[in-house]
C-alpha positions as CSV (number, residue, x, y, z in Angstrom):
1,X,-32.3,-18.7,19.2
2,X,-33.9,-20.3,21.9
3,X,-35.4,-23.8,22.6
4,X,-36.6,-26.0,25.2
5,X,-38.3,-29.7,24.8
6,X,-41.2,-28.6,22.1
7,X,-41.0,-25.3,21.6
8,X,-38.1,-23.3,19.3
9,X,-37.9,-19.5,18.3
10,X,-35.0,-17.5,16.2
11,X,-35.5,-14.1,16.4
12,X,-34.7,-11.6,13.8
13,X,-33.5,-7.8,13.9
14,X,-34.1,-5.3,10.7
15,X,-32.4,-2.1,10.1
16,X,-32.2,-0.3,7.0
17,X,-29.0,1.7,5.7
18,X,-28.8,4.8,3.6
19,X,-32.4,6.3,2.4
20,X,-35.4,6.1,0.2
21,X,-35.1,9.5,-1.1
22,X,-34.9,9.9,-4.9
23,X,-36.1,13.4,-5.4
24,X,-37.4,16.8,-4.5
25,X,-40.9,17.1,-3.8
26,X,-41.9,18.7,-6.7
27,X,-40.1,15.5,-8.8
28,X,-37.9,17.0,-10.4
29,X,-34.6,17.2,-9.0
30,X,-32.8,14.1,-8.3
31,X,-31.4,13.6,-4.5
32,X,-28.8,11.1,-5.0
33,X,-24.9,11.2,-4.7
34,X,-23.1,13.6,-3.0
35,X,-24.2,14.7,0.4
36,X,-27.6,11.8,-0.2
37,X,-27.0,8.5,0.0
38,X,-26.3,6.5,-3.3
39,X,-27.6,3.2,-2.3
40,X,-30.7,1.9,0.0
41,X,-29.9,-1.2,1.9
42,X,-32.3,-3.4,4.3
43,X,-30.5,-6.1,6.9
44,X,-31.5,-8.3,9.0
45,X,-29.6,-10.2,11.8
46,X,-30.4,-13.4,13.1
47,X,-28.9,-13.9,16.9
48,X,-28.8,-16.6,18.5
49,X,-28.7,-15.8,22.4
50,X,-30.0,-12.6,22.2
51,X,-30.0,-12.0,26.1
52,X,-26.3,-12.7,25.8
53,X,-26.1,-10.1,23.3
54,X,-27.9,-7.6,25.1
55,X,-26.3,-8.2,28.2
56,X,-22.5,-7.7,27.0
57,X,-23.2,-4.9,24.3
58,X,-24.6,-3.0,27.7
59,X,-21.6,-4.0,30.0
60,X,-19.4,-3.0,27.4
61,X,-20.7,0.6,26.8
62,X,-21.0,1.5,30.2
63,X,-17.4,0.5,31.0
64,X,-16.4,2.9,28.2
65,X,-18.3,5.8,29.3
66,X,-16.5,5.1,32.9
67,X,-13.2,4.8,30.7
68,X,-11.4,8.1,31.4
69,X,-9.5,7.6,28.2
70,X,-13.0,9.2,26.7
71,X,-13.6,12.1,28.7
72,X,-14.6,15.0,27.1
73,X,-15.3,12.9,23.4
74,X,-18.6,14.7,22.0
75,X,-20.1,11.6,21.3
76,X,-20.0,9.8,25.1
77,X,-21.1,12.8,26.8
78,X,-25.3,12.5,28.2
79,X,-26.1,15.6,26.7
80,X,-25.4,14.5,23.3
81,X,-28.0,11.5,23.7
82,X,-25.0,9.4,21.3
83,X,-22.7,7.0,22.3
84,X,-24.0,7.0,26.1
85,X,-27.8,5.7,25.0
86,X,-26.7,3.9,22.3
87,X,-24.2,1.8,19.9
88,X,-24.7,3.4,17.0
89,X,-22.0,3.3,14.1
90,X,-21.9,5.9,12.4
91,X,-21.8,8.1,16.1
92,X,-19.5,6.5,17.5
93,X,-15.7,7.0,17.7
94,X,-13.6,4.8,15.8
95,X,-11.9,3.2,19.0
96,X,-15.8,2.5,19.9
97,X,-16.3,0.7,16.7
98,X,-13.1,-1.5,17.2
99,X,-14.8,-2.9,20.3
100,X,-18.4,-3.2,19.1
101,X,-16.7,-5.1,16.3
102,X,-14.4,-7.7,18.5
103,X,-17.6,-8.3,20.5
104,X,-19.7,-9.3,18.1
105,X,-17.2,-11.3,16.0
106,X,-17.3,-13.6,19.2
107,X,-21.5,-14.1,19.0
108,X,-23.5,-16.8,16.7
109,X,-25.0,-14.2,14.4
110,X,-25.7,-14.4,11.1
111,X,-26.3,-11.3,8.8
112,X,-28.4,-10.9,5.5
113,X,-29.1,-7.7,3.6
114,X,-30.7,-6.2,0.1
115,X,-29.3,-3.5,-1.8
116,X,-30.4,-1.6,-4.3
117,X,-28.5,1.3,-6.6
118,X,-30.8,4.6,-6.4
119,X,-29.6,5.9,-9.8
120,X,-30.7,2.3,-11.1
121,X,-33.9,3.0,-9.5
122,X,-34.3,6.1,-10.6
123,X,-33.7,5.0,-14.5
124,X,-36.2,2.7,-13.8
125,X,-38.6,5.6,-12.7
126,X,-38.0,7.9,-15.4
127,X,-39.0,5.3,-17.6
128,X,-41.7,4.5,-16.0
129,X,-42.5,8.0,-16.3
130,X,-41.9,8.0,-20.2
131,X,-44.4,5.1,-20.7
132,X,-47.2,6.4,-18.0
133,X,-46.8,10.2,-17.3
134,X,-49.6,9.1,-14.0
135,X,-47.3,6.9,-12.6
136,X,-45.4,8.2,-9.2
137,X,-42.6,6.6,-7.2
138,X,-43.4,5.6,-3.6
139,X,-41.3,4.9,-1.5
140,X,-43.3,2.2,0.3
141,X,-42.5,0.3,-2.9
142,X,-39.1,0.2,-2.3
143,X,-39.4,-1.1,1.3
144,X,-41.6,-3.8,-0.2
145,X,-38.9,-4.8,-3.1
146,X,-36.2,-5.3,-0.9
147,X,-38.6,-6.7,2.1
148,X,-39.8,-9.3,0.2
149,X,-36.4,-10.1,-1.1
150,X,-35.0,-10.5,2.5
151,X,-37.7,-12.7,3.5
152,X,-39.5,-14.9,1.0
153,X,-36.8,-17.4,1.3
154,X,-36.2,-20.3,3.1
155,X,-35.2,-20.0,7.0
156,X,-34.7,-21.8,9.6
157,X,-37.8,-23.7,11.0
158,X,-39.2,-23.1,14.0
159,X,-42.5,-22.8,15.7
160,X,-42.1,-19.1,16.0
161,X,-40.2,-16.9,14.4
162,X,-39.5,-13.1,16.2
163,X,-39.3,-10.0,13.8
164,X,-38.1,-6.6,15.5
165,X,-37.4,-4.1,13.4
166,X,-36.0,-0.3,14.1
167,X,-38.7,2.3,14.5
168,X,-37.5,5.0,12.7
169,X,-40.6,7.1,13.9
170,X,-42.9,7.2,11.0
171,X,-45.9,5.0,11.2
172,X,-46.1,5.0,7.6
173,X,-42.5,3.4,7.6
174,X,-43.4,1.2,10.0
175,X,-46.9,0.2,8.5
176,X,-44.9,-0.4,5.1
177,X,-42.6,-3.1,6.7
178,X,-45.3,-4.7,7.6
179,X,-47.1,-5.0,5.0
180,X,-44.1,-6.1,3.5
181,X,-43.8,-8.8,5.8
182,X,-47.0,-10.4,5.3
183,X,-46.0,-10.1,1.5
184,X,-42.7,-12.0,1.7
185,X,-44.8,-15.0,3.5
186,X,-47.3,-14.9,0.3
187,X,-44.2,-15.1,-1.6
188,X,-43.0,-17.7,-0.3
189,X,-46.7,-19.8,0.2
190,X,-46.5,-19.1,-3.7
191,X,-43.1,-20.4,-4.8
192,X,-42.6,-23.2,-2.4
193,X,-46.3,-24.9,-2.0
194,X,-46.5,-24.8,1.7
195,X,-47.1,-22.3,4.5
196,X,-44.2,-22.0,7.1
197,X,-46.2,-23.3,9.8
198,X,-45.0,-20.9,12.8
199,X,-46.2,-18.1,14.7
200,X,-44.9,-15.1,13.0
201,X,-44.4,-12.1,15.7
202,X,-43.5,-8.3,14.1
203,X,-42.8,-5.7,16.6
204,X,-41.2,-2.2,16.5
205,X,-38.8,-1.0,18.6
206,X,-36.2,1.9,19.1
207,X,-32.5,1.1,18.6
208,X,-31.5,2.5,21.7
209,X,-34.3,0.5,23.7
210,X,-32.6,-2.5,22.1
211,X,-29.0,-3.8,21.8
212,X,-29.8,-6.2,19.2
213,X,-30.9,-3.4,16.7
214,X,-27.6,-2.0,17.4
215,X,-26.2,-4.5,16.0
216,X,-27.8,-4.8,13.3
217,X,-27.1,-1.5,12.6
218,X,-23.3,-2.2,13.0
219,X,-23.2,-5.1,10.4
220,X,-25.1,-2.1,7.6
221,X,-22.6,0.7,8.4
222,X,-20.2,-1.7,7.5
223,X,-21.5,-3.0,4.2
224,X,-22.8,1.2,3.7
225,X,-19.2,1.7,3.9
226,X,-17.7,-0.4,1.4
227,X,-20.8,0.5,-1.0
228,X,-21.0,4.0,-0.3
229,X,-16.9,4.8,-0.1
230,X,-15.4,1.9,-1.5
231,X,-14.1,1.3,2.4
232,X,-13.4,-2.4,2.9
233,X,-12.2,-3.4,6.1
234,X,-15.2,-2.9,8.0
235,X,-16.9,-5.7,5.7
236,X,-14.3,-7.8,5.1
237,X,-13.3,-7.8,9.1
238,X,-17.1,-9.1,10.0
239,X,-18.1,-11.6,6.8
240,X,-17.5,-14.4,8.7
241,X,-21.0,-13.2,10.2
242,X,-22.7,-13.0,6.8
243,X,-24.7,-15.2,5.9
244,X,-26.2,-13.7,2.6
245,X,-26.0,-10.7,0.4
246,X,-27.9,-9.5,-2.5
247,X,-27.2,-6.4,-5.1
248,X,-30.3,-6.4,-7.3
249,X,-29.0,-3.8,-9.6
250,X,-24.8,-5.3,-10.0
251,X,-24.7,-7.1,-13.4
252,X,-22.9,-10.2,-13.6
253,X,-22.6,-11.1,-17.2
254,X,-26.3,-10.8,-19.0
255,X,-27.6,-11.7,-15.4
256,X,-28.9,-8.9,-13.4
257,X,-28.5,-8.6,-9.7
258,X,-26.1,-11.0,-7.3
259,X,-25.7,-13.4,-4.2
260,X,-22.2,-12.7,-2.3
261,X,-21.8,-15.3,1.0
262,X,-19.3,-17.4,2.7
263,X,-18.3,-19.1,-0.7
264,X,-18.3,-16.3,-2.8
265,X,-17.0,-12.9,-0.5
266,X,-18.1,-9.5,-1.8
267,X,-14.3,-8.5,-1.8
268,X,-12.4,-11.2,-4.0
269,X,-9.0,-12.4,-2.8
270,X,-7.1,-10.7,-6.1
271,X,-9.2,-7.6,-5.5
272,X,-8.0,-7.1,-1.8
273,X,-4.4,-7.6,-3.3
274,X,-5.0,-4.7,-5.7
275,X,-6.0,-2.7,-3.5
C-alpha cells in the first residue's frame, strides 16, 4: 500500500490453485481425485510495499542460484526455465520454500482465498443435469462463484484499488476474471447501498514477470497442501498472514460453507495435538 497527502492505493495479487476441470470432453467421465486436483481455490494477496516485496524476493533468488550448495539441482538450472525465472512452489526445492517462507513471514501481507470441493460441484452438476438435460457446466462460472465471493466484500478504502492477477495464457480465462470483477463490484453496489468510490485498475500479468504473484502463489500451495494432502505445516507456519478463508462446500452444522481467520485457524489447537 502506498500513500502520499491525498492520494492512497492497496494493490491486490490473484492466483488460483488446483483446476477447473470436472470432466472429459464428451461429459461423461469425471476428472477429479487421483492424479486431478480435488479442489479449486482462488487467492488473493494484499501487500503492502510491494516494491519492497519485489525487490528482496529478487535478491533472495539470485543469491541462491549463486549458492553452490544448489549446483546441479534440476530446478535452479536456466535450461529448466524453474527456479531461476521464478518462485514458484510447487518447483521449487523444499530448502527454497523454507526461505521464500521466512521472507514473507517478515512482510505486511494479508491473504484471502475461496475454495470450492469439485465432487460438491460436480453433484451439484449432475443434478443440474437431472432437472435440465440442456444445461452444461462452464467453467467460467466457477471463476465467477469464487470471484465474486473474494471480492464483493468490504476492503480497505482507498482512491484506487490495483488488481493483478496471473495470466495463465488463455484469454478466455483472463476475460472470465474480469468479468468477474466487475460482477463482485455490482455485488457489492447491491448489498451495501453505495459504490466504492475508487478507481478500480485490473491488469494481467505473468508470475515470473512479477514477484508479487509469486507470492501469492506461495500462500495457495500452502493452503493446496493441507486441502489436497491433509499437509499442515505449510498453512499453519504462514496464518499469521491470513486474513480470511472461505470453504463454500465444508458443512458446519445445518450451515453450509465456512469463514476460518485469525480468531478461528483452519487447524484447531486440539486437532494439531492429534495429529
Amino acid at each position: 500500500m502506498t500513500s502520499g497527502d491525498e492520494h492512497l492505493a492497496i494493490h491486490y495479487f490473484i492466483d488460483e490453485a488446483g483446476d477447473p476441470v470436472l470432466f472429459d470432453r464428451r461429459g461423461k467421465k469425471i476428472l477429479v481425485g487421483d492424479s486431478a486436483s480435488k479442489f479449486f481455490m482462488l487467492g488473493k494477496v494484499l501487500i503492502e510495499d510491494c516494491e519492497s516485496l519485489r525487490h528482496e524476493l529478487e535478491s533472495l533468488r539470485a543469491n541462491l542460484l549463486a549458492d553452490p550448495y544448489f549446483h546441479g539441482v534440476e530446478s535452479m538450472k536456466p535450461e529448466r526455465k524453474k527456479t531461476a525465472v521464478l518462485f514458484h512452489a510447487r518447483d521449487d526445492v523444499a530448502e527454497v520454500r523454507r526461505e521464500v517462507f521466512s521472507l514473507l513471514l517478515k512482510h505486511d501481507i494479508k491473504f484471502y482465498a475461496v475454495i470450492r470441493n469439485k465432487m460438491d460441484l460436480v453433484s451439484y452438476v449432475q443434478q443440474q443435469n437431472g432437472r435440465d438435460p440442456d444445461y452444461r457446466y462452464r467453467e467460467n462460472d466457477l471463476y465467477d462463484t469464487l470471484t465474486r465471493q473474494l471480492f464483493g466484500k468490504l476492503r480497505p478504502f482507498a482512491d484506487e484499488v490495483n488488481l493483478t492477477f496471473a495470466s495463465r495464457g488463455k484469454s478466455s480465462r483472463t476475460a472470465a476474471l474480469q468479468t468477474a470483477l466487475q460482477n463482485a463490484e455490482n455485488d457489492f453496489r447491491s448489498k451495501f447501498g453505495f459504490e466504492r468510490n475508487h478507481a478500480l485498475k485490473i491488469t494481467a500479468e505473468h508470475s515470473k514477470n512479477d514477484p508479487c504473484l509469486q507470492a501469492c502463489d506461495y500462500l495457495l500451495w500452502a493452503l493446496q497442501r493441507y486441502y489436497e494432502r491433509n499437509e499442515s505445516r505449510y498453512i499453519e507456519l504462514m496464518w499469521p498472514k491470513v486474513g480470511e478463508i472461505q470453504d463454500l462446500d465444508t458443512n458446519q452444522g445445518s450451515r453450509r460453507g465456512a469463514f476460518y481467520t485469525q480468531k478461528k485457524p483452519l487447524i484447531a489447537p486440539d486437532e494439531e495435538a492429534g495429529a
